[in-house]
N, C-alpha and C positions, 0 to 999 in steps of 0.2 A: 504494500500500500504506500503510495506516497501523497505526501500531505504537503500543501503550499498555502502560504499566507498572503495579505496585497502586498506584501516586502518581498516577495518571491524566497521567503526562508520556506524550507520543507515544513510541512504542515497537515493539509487535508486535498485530495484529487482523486477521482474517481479510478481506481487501480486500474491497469491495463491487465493484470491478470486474471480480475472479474469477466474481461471479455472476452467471449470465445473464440478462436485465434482468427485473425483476419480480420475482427468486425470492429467496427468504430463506434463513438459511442451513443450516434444514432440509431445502431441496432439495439439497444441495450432498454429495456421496457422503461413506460415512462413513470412508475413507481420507485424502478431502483434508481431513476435520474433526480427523482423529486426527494429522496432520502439521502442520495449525496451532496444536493445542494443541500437538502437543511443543517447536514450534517458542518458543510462547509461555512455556510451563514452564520449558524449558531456560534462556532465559533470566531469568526472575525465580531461578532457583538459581544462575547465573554466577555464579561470583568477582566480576566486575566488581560487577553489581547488588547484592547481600550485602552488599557491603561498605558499603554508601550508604542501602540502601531501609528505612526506620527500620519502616514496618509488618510488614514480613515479620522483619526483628531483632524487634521486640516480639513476636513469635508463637512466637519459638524456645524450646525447653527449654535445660535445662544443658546437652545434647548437641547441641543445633543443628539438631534436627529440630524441624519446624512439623506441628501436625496436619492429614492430607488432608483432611479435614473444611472446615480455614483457606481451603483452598487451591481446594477445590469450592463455595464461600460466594463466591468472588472476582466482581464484577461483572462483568469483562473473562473472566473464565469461562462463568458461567452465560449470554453473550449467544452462545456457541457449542453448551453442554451441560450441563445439568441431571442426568447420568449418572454419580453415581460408580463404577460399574464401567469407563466410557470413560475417564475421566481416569486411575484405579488405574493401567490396562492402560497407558495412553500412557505413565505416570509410572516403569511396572515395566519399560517397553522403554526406557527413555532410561539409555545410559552417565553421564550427567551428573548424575544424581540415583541417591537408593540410597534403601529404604522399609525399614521397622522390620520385625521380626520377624512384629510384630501385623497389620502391612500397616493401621498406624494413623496414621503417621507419614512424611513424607519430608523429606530433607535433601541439600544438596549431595553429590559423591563431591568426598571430598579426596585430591588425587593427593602420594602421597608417592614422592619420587625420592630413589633411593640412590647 
């Protein structure tokens, strides 16, 4: 499995081992493509990553949301899907991430404990 970050550090990427020899990742059903994007997602939105990843800091507003727009431009994206309605969808099902009103924007979910 090899994993990349928006810094191109090894990280998260949908293995090429997963896929059956010769096929690309358009062959690849579009459940396991919508699970390695969230898998991928989730993490560039981590707490851990945020705190570190200065490109994705450069892309935030004053509230800490990055335009999906940023976020479907991503290299390490687009070699999975070119679909902003696939990414929206994976982005709107992930607990870990929360989208703007506009469904213009996503950001962490900041967990606050009482």
């Amino acid at each position: 499995v090899r994993f990349i970050t928006s810094a191109n550090m090894l990280l998260t990427f949908f293995p090429s081992s997963f896929l059956p020899s010769g096929e690309s990742n358009s062959a690849v059903s579009t459940e396991d493509l919508k699970e390695c994007l969230k898998k991928q997602l989730e993490f560039w939105f981590s707490r851990e990553n945020l705190s570190k990843d200065l490109y994705l800091i450069s892309q935030m507003d004053r509230d800490q949301f990055i335009p999906i727009w940023t976020v479907v431009n991503m290299e390490e994206i687009k070699k999975l899907t070119t679909d902003p309605d696939v990414i929206l969808e994976v982005l709107s099902s992930s607990p870990m991430v929360q989208i703007d009103e506009k469904g213009k924007k996503v950001s962490q979910v900041i967990s606050v404990v009482l």
